[in-house]
C-alpha positions as CSV (number, residue, x, y, z in Angstrom):
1,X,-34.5,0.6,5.4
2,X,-33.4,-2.7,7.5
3,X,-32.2,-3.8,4.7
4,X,-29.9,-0.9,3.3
5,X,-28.7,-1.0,7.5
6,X,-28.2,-4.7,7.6
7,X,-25.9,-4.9,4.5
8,X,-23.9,-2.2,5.7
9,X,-23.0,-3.6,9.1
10,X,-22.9,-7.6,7.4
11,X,-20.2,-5.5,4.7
12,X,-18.2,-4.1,8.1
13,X,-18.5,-7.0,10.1
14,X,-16.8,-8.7,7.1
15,X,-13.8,-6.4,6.7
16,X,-13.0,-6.2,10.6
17,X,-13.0,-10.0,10.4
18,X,-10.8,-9.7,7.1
19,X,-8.7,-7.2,9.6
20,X,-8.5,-9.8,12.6
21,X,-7.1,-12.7,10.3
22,X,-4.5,-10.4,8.8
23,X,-3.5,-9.6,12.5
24,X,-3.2,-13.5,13.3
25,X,-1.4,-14.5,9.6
26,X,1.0,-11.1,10.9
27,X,0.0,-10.1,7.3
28,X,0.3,-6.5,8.2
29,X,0.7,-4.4,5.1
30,X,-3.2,-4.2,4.9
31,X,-4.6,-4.1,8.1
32,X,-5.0,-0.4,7.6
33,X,-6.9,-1.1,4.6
34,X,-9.1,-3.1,5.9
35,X,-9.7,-1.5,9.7
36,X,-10.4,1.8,7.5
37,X,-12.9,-0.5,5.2
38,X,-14.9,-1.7,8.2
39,X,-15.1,1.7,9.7
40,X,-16.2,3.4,6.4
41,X,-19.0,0.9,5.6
42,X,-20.1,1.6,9.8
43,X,-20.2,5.0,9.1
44,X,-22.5,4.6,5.7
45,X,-24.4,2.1,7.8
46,X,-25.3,5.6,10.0
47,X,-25.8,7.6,6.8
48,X,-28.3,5.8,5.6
49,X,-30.3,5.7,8.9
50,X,-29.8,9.4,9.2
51,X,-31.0,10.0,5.1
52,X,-33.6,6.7,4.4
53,X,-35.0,8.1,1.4
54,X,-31.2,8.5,-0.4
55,X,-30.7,5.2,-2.7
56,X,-27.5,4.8,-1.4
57,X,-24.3,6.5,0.4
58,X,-21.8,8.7,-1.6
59,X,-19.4,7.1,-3.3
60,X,-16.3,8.5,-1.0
61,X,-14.2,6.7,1.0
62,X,-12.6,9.6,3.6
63,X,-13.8,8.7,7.0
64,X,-13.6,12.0,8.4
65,X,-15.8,13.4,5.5
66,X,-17.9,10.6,5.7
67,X,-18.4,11.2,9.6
68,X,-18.9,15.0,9.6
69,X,-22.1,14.3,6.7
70,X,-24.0,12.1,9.6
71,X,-22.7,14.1,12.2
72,X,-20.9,11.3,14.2
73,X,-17.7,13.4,14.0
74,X,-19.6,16.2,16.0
75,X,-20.1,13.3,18.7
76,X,-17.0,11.6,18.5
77,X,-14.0,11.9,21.3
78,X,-10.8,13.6,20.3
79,X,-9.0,10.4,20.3
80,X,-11.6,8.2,17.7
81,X,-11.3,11.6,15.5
82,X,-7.7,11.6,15.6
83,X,-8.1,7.6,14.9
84,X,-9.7,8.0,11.9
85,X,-7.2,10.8,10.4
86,X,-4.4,8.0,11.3
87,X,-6.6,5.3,9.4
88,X,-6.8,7.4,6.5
89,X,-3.3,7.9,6.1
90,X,-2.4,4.2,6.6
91,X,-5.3,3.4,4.2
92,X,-3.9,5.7,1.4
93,X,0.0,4.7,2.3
94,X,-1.2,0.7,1.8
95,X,-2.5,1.2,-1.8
96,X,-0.5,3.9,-2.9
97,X,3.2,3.2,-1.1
98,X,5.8,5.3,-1.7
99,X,8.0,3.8,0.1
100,X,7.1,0.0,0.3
101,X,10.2,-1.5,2.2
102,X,9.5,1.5,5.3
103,X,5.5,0.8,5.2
104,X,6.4,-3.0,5.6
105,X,8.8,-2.6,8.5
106,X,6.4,0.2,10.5
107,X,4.1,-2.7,10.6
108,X,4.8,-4.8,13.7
109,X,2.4,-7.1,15.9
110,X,1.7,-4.4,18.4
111,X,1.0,-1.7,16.5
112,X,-1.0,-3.4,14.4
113,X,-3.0,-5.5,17.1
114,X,-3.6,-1.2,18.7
115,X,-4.8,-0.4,15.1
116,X,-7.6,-3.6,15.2
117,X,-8.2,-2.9,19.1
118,X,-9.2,0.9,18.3
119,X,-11.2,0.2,14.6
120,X,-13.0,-2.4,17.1
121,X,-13.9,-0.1,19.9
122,X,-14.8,2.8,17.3
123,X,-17.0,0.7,15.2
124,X,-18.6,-0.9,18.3
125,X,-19.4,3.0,19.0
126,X,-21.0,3.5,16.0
127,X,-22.8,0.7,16.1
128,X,-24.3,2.2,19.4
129,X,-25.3,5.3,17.6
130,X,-26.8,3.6,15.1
């Protein structure tokens, strides 16, 4: 079980490093991707605490989904639920842009540095429930 646990949170820790040297390159087009990867692999981290005997998590990647099957969207504020529904959509915007030159530009420094800053504080939150 450790095991299964300690992958999932080396995996996150990973992508929310990936995610903070996007932020410092000012990189931005996917800092979404990568603050919703982080979060995702958090939340399988919980899933497979909450079912040990299951080989591994489902192979689906929407957070709020993802969250209600370990019930950490039950426990979660307004705001991180809301989050995660804005994640989702920048995730899915970042590998499937429809409009590429508008995605690029709705990318600045501050709103991407508040995108890190609440994937950090979220995760650290699951991390706590976990």
């Amino acid at each position: 079980m450790n095991d299964k646990l300690n992958y999932w949170i080396e995996e996150a820790e990973y992508d929310l490093k990936t995610a903070e040297l996007i932020l410092e390159t000012k990189r931005f087009l996917y800092i979404g991707f990568f603050c919703h990867l982080a979060l995702e692999k958090m939340i399988k981290a919980e899933y497979v605490v909450k079912f040990p005997s299951e080989a591994l998590p489902p192979k689906i990647f929407d957070l709020v989904k993802l969250a209600k099957m370990t019930s950490l969207y039950d426990q979660m504020p307004q705001e991180q639920k809301d989050f995660i529904v804005t994640l989702e959509l920048l995730n899915k915007e970042a590998l499937y842009p429809t409009q590429k030159a508008d995605l690029f530009s709705s990318f600045t420094n501050e709103g991407s540095e508040t995108v890190v800053h609440q994937t950090k504080e979220l995760f650290q939150w699951i991390k706590a429930q976990l």
